[in-house]
N, C-alpha and C positions, 0 to 999 in steps of 0.2 A: 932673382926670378929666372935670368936668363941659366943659369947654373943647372937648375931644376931641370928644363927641358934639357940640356945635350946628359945627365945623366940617365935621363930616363930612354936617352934616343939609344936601339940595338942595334949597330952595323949587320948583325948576323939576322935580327927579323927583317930589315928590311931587305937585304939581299933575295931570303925567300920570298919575302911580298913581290920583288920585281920580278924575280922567275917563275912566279906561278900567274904573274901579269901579261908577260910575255908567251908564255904556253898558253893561253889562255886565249890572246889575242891569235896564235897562230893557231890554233886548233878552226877558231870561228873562219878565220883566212882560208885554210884550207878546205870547210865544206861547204863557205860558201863558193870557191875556185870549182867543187867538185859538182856541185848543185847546180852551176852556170852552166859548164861546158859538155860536149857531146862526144860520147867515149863508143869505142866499138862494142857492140852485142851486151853482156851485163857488166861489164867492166865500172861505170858510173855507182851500180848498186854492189859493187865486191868495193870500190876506194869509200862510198859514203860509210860502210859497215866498218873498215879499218880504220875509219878515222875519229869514228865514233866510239868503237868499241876498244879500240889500244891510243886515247887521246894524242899523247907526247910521241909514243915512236911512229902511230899512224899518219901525224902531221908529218912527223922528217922525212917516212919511206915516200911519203906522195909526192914533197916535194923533187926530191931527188930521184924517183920512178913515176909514179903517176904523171904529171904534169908533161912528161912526153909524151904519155899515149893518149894524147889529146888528140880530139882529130881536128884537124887545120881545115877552116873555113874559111870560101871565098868573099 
């Protein structure tokens, strides 16, 4: 019985299951990051649209551009 299960297990499906896991989770990460915080003038409503509208690269550009045009709160 034990046999049955590791032939039927696909290193290759689940590789994609963990990366569309992970995009997934960071997609939400980052609108909800964008949705919290206060951006200058429409800058909040141009990151929610990229990140909505181009999922994967919109999470990576935010994180790595966006996230510094945060405005810093005292």
């Amino acid at each position: 019985m034990d046999s049955k299960i590791t032939e039927d297990f696909s290193l290759g499906l689940f590789i994609w299951q963990a990366l569309l896991l992970v995009s997934i989770g960071l997609w939400i990460y980052c609108l909800i990051d964008v949705l919290k915080n206060k951006f200058e003038k429409n800058d909040k409503i141009i990151w929610v649209l990229v990140v909505i509208l181009l999922p994967i690269l919109g999470s990576i550009l935010y994180l790595f551009i966006g996230k510094s045009k945060k405005l810093k709160l005292n």
